[in-house]
TISEMI-279649 format. One record per residue: residue number from 1; residue in one letter; z, x, y of N, C-alpha, C in turn. Coordinates in Angstrom, 2 decimals. Example, Ala and Ser with C-alpha at 12.3 -4.5 7.8 and 13.67 -1.06 7.14 Angstrom:
BEGIN
PT | 1 | A | 7.80 | 13.19 | -5.69 | 7.80 | 12.30 | -4.50 | 7.80 | 13.20 | -3.30
PT | 2 | S | 7.08 | 12.85 | -2.25 | 7.14 | 13.67 | -1.06 | 7.87 | 12.90 | 0.03
***
This chain:
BEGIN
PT | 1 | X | 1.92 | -14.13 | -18.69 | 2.16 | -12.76 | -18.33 | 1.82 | -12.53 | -16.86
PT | 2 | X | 2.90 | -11.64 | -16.20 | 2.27 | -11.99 | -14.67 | 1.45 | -10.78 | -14.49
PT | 3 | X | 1.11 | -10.16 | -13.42 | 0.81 | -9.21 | -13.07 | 0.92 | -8.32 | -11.75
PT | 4 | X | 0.79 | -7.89 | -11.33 | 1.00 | -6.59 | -10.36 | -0.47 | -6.21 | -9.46
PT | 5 | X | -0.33 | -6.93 | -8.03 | -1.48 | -6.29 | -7.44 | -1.77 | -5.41 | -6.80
PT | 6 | X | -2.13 | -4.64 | -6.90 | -2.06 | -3.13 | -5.77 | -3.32 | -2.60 | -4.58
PT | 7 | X | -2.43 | -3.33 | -3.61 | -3.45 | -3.01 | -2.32 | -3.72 | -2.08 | -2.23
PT | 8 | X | -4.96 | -1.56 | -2.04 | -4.83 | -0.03 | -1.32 | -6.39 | -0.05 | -0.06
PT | 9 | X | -6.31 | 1.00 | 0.83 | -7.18 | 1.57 | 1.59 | -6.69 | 2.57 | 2.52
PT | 10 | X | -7.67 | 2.75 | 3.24 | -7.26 | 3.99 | 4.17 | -6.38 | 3.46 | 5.39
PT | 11 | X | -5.70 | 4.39 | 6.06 | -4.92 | 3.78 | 7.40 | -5.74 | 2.85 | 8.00
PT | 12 | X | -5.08 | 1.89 | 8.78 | -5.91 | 1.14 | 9.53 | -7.04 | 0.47 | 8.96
PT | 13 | X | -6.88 | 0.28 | 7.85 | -7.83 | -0.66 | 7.39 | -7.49 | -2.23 | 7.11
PT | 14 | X | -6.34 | -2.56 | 7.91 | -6.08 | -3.82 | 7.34 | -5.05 | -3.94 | 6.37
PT | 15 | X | -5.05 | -3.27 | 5.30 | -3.99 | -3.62 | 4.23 | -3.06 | -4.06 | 4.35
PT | 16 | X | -2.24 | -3.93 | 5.67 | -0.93 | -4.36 | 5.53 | -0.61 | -5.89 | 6.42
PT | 17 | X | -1.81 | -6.04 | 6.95 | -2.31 | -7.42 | 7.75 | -2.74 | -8.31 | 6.37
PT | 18 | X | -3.29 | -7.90 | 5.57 | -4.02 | -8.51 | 4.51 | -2.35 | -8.90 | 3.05
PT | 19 | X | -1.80 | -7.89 | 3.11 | -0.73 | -8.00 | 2.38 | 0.07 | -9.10 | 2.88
PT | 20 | X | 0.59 | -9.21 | 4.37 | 1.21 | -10.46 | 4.85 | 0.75 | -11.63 | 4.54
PT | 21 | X | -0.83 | -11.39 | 4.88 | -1.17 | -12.75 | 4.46 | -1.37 | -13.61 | 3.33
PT | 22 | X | -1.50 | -12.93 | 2.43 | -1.91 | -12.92 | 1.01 | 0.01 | -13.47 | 0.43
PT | 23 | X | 1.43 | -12.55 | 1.09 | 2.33 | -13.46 | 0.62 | 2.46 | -14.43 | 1.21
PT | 24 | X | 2.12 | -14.98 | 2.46 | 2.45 | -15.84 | 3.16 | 1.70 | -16.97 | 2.47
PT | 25 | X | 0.82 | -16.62 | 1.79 | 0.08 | -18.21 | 0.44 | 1.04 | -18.55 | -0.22
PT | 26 | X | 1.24 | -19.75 | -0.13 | 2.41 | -20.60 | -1.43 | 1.40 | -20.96 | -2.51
PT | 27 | X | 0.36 | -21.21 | -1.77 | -1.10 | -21.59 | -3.22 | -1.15 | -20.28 | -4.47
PT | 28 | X | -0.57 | -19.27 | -3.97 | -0.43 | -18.04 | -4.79 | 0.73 | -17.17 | -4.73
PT | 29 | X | 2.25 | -17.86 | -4.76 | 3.30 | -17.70 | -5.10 | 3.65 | -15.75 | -5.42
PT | 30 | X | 2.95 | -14.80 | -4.50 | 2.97 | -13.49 | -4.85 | 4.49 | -13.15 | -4.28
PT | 31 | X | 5.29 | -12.33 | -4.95 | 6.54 | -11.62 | -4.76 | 5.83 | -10.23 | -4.34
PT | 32 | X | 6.77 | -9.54 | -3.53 | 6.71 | -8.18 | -2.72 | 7.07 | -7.06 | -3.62
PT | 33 | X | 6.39 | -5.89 | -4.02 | 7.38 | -4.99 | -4.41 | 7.32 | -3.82 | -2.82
PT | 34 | X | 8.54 | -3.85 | -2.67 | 8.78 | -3.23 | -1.51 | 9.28 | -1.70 | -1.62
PT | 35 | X | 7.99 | -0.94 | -1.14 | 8.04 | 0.61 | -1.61 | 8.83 | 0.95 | -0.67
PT | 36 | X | 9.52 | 2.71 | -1.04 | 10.38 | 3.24 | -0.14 | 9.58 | 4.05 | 0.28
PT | 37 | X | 10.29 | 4.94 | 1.59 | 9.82 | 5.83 | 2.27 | 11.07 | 6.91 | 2.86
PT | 38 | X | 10.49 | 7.79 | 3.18 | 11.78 | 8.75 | 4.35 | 11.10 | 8.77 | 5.39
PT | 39 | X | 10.25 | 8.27 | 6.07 | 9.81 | 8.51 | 7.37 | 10.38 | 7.63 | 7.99
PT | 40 | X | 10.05 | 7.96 | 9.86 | 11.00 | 6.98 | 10.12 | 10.54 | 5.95 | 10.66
PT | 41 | X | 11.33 | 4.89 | 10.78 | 11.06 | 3.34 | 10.99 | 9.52 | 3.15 | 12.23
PT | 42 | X | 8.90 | 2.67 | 11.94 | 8.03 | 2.02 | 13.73 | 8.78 | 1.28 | 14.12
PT | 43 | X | 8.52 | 1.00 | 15.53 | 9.39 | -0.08 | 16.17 | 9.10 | -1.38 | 16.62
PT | 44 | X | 8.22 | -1.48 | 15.66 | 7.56 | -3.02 | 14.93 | 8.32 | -3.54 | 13.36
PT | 45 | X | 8.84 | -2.42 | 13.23 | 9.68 | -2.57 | 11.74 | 10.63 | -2.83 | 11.42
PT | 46 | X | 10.98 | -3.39 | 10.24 | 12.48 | -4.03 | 9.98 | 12.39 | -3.38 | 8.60
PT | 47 | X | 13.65 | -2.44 | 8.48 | 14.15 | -2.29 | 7.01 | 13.76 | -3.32 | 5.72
PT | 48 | X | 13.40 | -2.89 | 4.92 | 13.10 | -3.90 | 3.59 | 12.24 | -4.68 | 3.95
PT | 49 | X | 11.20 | -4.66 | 5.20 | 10.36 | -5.80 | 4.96 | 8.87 | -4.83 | 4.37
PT | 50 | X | 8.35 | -4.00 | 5.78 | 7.39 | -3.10 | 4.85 | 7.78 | -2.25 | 3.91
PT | 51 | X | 8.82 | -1.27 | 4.18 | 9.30 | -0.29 | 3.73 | 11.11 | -0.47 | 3.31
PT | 52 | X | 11.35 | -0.03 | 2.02 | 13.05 | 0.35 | 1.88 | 13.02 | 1.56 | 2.97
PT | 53 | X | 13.45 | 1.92 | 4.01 | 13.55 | 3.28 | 4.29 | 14.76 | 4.31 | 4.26
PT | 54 | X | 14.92 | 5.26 | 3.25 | 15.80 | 5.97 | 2.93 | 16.00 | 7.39 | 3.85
PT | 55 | X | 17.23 | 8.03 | 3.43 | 16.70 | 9.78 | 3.99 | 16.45 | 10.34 | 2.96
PT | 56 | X | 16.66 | 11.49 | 2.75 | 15.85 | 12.63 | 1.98 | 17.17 | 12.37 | 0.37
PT | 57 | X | 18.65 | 12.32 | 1.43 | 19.68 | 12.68 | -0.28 | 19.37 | 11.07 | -0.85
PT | 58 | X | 19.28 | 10.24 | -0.36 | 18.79 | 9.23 | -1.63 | 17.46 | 9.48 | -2.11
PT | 59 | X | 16.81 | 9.43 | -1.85 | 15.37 | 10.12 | -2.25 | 15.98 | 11.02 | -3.57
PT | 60 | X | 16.44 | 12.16 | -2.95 | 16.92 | 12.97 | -3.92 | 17.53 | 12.12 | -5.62
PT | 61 | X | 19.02 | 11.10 | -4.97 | 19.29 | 10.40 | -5.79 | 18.82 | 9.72 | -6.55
PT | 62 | X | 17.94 | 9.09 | -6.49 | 16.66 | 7.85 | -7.27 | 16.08 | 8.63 | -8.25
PT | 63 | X | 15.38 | 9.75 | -7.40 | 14.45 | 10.50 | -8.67 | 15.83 | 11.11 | -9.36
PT | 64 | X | 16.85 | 11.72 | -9.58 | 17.61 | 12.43 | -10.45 | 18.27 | 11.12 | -11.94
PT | 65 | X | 17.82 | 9.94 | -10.64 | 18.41 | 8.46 | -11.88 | 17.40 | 8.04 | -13.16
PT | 66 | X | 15.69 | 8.79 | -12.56 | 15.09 | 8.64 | -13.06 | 14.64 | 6.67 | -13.22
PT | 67 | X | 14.34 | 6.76 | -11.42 | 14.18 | 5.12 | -11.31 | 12.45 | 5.50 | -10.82
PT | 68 | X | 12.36 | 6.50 | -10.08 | 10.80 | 6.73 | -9.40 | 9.83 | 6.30 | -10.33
PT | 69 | X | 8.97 | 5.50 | -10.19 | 7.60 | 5.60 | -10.84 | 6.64 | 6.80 | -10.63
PT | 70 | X | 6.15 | 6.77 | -8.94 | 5.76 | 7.54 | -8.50 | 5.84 | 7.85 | -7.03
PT | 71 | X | 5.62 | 9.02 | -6.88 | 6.29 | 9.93 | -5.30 | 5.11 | 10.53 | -4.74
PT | 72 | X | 4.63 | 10.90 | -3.27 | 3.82 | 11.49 | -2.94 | 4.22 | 11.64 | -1.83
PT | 73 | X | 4.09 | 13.07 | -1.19 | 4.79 | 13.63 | -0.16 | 3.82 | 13.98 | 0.41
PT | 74 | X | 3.88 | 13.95 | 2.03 | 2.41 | 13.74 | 3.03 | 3.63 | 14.91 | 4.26
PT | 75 | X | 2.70 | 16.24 | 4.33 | 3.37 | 17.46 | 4.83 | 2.64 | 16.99 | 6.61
PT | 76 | X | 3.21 | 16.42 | 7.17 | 3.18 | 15.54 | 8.69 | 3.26 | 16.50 | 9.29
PT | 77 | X | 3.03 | 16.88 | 10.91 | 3.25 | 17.22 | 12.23 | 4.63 | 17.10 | 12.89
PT | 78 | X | 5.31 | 16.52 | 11.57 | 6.84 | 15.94 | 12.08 | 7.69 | 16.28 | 10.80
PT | 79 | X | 6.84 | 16.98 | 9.80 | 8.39 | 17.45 | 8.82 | 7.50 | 16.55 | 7.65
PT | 80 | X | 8.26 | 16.66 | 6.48 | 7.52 | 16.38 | 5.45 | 8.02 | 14.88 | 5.46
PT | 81 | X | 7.04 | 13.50 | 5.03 | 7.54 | 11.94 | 4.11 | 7.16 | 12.17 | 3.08
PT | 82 | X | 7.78 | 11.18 | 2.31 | 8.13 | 10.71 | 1.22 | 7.65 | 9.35 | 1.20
PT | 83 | X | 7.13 | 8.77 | 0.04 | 6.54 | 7.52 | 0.17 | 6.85 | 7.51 | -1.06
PT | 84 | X | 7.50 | 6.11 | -2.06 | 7.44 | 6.14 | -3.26 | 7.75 | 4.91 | -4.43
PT | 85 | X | 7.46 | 4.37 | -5.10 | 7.77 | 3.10 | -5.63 | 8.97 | 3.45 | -6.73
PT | 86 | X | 10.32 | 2.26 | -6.79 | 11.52 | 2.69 | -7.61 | 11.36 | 1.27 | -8.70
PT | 87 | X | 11.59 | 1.99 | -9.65 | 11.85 | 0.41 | -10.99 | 13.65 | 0.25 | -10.23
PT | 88 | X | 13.65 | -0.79 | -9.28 | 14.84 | -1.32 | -9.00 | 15.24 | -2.14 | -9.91
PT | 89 | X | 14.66 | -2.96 | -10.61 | 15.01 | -3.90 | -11.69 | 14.66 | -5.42 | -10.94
PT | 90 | X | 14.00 | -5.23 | -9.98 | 13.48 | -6.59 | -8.94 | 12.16 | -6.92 | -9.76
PT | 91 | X | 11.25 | -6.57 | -10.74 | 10.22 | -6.74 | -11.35 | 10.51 | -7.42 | -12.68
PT | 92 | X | 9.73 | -8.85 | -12.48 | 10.32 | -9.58 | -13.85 | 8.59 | -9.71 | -14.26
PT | 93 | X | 7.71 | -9.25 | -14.68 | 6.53 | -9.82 | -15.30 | 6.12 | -10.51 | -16.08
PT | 94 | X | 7.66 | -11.14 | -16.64 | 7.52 | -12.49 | -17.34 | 6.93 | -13.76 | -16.95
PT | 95 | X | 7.30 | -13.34 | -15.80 | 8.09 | -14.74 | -14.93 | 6.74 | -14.76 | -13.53
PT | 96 | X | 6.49 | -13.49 | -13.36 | 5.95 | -13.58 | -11.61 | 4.87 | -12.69 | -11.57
PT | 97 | X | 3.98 | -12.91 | -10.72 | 3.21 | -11.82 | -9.65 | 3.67 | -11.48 | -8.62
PT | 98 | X | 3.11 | -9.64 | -8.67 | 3.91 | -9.09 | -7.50 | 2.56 | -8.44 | -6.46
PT | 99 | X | 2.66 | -7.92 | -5.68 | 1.56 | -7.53 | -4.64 | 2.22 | -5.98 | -3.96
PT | 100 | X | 1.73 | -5.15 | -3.93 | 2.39 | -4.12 | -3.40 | 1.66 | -3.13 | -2.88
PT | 101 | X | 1.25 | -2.34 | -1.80 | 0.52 | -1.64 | -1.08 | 0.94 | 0.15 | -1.40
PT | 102 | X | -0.43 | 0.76 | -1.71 | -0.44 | 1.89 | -2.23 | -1.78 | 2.62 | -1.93
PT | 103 | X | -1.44 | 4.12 | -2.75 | -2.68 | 4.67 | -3.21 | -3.25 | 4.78 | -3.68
PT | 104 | X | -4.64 | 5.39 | -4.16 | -5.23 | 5.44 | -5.41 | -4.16 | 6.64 | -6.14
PT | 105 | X | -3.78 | 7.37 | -5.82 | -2.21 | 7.50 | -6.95 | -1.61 | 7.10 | -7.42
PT | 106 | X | -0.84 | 6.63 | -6.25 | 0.02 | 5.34 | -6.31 | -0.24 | 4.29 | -7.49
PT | 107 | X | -1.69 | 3.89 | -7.33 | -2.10 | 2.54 | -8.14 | -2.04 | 3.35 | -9.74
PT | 108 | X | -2.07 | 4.05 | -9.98 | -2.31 | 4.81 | -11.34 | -1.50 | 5.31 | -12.04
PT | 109 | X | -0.35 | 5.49 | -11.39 | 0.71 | 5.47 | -11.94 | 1.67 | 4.18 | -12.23
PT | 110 | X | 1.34 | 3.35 | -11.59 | 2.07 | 2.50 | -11.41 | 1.22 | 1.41 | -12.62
PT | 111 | X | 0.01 | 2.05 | -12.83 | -1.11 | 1.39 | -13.97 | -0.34 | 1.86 | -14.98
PT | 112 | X | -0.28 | 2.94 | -15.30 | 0.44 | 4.18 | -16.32 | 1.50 | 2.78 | -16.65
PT | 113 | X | 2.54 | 3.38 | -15.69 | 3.71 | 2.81 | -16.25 | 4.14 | 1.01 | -16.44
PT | 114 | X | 3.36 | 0.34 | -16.00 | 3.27 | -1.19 | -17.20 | 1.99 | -1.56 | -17.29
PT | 115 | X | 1.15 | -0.85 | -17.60 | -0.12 | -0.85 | -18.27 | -1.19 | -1.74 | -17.81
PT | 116 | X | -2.18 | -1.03 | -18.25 | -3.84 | -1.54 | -17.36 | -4.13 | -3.26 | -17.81
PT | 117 | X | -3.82 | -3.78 | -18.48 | -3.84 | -5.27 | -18.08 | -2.69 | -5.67 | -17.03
PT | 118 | X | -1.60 | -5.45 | -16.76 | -0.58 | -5.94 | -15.78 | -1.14 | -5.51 | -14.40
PT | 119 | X | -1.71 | -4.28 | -14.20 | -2.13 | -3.89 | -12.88 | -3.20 | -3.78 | -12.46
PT | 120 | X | -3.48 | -4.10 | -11.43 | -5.14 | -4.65 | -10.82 | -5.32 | -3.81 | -9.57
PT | 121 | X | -6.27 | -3.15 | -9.33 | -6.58 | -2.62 | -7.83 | -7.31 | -4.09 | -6.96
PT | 122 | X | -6.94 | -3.64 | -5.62 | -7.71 | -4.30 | -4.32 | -7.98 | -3.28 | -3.43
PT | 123 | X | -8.91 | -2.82 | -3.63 | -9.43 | -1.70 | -2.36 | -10.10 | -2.57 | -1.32
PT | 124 | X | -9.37 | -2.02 | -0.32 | -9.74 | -2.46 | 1.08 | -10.70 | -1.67 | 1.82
PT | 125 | X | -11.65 | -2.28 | 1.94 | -12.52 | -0.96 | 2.91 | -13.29 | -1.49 | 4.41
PT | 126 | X | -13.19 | -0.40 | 5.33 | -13.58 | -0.80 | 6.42 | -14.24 | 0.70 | 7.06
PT | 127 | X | -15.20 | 0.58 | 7.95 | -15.97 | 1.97 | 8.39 | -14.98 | 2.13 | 9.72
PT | 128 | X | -15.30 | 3.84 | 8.77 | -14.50 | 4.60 | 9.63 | -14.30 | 4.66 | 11.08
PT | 129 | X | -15.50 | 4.25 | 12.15 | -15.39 | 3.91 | 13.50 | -14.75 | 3.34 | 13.77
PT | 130 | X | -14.48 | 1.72 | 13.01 | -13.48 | 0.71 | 13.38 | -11.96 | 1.20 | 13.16
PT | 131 | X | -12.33 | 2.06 | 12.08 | -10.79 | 2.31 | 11.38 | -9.65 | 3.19 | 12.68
PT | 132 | X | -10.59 | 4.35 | 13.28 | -10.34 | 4.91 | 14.19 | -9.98 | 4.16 | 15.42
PT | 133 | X | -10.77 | 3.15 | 15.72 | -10.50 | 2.13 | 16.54 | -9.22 | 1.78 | 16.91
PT | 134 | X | -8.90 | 1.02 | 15.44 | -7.49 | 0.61 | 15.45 | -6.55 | 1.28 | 15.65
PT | 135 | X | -6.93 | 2.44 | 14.77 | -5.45 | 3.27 | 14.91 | -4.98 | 3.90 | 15.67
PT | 136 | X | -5.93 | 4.25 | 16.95 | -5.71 | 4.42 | 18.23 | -5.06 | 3.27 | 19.13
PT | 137 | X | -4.98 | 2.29 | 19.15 | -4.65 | 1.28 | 19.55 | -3.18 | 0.93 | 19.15
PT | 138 | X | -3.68 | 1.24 | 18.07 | -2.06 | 0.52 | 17.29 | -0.87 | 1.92 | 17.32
PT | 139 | X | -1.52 | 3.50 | 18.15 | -0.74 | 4.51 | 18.20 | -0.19 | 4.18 | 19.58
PT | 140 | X | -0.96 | 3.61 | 20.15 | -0.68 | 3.21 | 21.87 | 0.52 | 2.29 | 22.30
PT | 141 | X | 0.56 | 1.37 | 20.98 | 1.50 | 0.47 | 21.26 | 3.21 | 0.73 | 20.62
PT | 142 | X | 3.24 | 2.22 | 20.41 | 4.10 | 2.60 | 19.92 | 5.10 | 3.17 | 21.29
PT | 143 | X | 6.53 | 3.38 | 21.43 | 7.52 | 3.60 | 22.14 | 7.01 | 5.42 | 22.16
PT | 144 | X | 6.64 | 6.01 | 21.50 | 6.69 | 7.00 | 21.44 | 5.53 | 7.53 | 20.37
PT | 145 | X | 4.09 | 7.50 | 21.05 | 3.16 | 7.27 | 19.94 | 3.08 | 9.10 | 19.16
PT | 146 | X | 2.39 | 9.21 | 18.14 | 2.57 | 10.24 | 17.51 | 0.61 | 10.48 | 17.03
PT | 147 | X | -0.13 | 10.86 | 18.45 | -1.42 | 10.61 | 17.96 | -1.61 | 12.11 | 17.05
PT | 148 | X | -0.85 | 13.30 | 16.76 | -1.50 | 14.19 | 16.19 | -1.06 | 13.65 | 14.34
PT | 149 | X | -0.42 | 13.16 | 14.60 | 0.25 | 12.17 | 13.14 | -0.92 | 11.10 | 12.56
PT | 150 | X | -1.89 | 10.73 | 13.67 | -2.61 | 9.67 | 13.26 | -3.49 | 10.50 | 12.99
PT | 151 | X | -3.84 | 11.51 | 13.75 | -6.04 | 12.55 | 13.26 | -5.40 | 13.02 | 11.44
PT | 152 | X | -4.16 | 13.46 | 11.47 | -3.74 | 14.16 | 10.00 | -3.81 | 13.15 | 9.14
PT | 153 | X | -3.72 | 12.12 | 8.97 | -3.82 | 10.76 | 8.44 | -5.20 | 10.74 | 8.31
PT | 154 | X | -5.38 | 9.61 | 9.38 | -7.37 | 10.13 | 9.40 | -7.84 | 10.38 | 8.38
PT | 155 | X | -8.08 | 12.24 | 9.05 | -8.71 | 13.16 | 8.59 | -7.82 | 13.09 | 6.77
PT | 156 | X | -6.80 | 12.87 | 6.47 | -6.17 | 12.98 | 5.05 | -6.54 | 12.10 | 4.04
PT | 157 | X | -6.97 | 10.57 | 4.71 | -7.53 | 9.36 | 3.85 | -9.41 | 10.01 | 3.35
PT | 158 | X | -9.01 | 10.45 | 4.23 | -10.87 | 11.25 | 3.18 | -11.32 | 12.06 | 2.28
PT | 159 | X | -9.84 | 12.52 | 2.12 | -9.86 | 13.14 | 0.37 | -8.94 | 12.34 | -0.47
PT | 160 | X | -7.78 | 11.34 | -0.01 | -7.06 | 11.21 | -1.03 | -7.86 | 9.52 | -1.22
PT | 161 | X | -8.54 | 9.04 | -0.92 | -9.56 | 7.95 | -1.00 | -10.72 | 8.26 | -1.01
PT | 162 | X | -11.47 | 9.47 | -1.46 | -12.69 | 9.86 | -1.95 | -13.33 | 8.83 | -3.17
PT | 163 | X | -14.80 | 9.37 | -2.64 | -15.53 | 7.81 | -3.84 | -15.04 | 8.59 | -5.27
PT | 164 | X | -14.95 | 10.08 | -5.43 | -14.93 | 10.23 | -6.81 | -13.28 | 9.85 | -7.60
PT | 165 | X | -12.00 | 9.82 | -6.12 | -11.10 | 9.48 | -7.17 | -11.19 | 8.22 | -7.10
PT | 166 | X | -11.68 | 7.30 | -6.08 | -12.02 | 5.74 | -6.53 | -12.54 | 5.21 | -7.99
PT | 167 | X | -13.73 | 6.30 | -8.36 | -14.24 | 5.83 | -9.46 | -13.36 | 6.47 | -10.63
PT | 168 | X | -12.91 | 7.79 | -10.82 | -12.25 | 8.12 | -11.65 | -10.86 | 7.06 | -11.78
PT | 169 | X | -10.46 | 6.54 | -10.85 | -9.55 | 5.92 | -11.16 | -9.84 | 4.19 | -11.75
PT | 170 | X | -10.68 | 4.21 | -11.85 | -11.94 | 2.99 | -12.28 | -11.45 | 1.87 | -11.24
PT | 171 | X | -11.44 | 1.78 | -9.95 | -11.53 | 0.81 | -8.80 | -12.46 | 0.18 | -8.72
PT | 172 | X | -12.78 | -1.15 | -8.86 | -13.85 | -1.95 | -9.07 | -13.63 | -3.26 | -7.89
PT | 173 | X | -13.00 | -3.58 | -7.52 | -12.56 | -5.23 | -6.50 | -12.59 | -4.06 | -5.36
PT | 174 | X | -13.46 | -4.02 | -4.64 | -13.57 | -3.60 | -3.19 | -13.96 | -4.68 | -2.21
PT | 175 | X | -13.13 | -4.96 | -1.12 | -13.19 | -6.06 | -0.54 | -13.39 | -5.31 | 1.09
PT | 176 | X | -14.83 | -5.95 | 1.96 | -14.68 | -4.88 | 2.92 | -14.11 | -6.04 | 3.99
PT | 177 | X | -13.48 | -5.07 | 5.17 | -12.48 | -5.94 | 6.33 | -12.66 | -5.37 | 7.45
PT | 178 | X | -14.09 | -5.11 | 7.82 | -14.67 | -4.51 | 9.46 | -14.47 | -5.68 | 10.32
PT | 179 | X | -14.77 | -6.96 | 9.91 | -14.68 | -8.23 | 11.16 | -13.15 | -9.15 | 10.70
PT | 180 | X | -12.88 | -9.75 | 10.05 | -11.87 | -10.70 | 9.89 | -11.30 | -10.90 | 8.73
PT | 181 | X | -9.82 | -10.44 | 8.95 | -8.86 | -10.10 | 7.75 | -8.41 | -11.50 | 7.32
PT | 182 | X | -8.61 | -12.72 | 7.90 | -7.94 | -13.64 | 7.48 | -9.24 | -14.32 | 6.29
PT | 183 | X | -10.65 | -13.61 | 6.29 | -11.69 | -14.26 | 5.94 | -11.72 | -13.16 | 4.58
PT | 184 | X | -11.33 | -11.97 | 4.69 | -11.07 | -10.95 | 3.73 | -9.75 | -11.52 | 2.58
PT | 185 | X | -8.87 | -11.76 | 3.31 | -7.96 | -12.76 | 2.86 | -8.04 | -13.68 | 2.10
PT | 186 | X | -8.95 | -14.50 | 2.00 | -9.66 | -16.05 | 1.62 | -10.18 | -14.85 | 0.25
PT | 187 | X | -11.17 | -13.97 | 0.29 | -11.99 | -13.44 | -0.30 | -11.30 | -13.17 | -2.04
PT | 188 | X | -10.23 | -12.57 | -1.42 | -8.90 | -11.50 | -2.40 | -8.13 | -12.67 | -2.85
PT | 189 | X | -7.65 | -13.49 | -2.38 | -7.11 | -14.91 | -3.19 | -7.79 | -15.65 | -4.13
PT | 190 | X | -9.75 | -15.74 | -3.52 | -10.32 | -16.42 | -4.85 | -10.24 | -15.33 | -6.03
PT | 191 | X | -10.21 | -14.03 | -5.64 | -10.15 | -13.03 | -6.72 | -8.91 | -13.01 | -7.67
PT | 192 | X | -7.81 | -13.54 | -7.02 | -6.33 | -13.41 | -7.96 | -6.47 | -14.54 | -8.27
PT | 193 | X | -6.91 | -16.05 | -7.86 | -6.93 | -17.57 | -8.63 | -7.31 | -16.98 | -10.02
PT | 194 | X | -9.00 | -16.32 | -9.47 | -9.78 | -15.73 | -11.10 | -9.12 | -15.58 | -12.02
PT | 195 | X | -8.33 | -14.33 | -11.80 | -7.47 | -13.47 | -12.73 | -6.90 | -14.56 | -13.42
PT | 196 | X | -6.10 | -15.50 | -13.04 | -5.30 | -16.31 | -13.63 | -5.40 | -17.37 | -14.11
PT | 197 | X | -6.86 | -17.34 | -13.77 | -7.82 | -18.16 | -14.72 | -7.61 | -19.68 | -14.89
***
């Protein structure tokens, strides 16, 4: 039976450095589920690699097909996104493990819908100084950076990653990534060998 891993942490914590690396293991053969979005592309980005990125009338379309798992809409400095995972029919859990980057929403629904043995949290955590760090940095290196987009973020990962919905959502594998993601990396792989026993 395979299972379903679900990254999560706050911006700039690594996750999506940690997600690359973690598929880039052949020692742990993980498949992508590649969430959609309506925001728009960075210009570090390629369609379908982090993100499907849609506009708003497919968005529209998906949920009316009744493919959405789950949706969460983040009211930006730039108009409302959309962030959201689709049962495309790319998920075989017969056959594979998948790895996919989320929220503590995100992860709970996506628990919901193929159930709490198939899906596993990985909370990523890193202090907030560093976190800020980065994401200033990584707003800098943008064509057109969007820093009032990054404080709303920020400031937004501190309620929707609060310790109480951590624990209500029973998050237990917290892996912290203040110094070196490739050593955080190492950490979260002996944790999925485990699983699979």
């Amino acid at each position: 039976m395979g299972s379903i891993f679900c990254i999560m942490g706050k911006s700039s914590s690594g996750k999506d450095t940690i997600f690359k690396l973690l598929l880039n293991r052949e020692d742990l053969n993980l498949n992508r589920i590649i969430s959609y979005t309506t925001r728009p592309i960075r210009s570090n980005e390629k369609p379908g690699d982090e993100y499907n990125f849609v506009d708003l009338e497919e968005k529209d379309r998906l949920l009316e097909s009744g493919k959405v798992i789950e949706i969460r809409k983040y009211d930006t400095v730039h108009g409302p996104w959309f962030y959201f995972t689709v049962d495309d029919e790319k998920i075989d859990l017969s056959k594979n493990d998948y790895i996919v980057i989320g929220t503590v929403e995100s992860f709970v629904k996506i628990r919901d819908y193929y159930g709490s043995k198939k899906v596993l949290p990985i909370y990523i955590e890193v202090d907030d100084g560093i976190r800020l760090t980065r994401a200033l940095e990584r707003e800098k290196s943008q064509k057109q950076p969007k820093y009032e987009e990054m404080c709303r973020r920020f400031l937004a990962d501190q309620q929707d990653f609060s310790e109480e919905k951590i624990k209500a959502a029973q998050i237990e594998n917290v892996f912290n990534n203040d110094e070196d993601s490739n050593e955080t990396c190492e950490k979260i792989a002996a944790f999925i060998k485990q699983r699979r026993g």
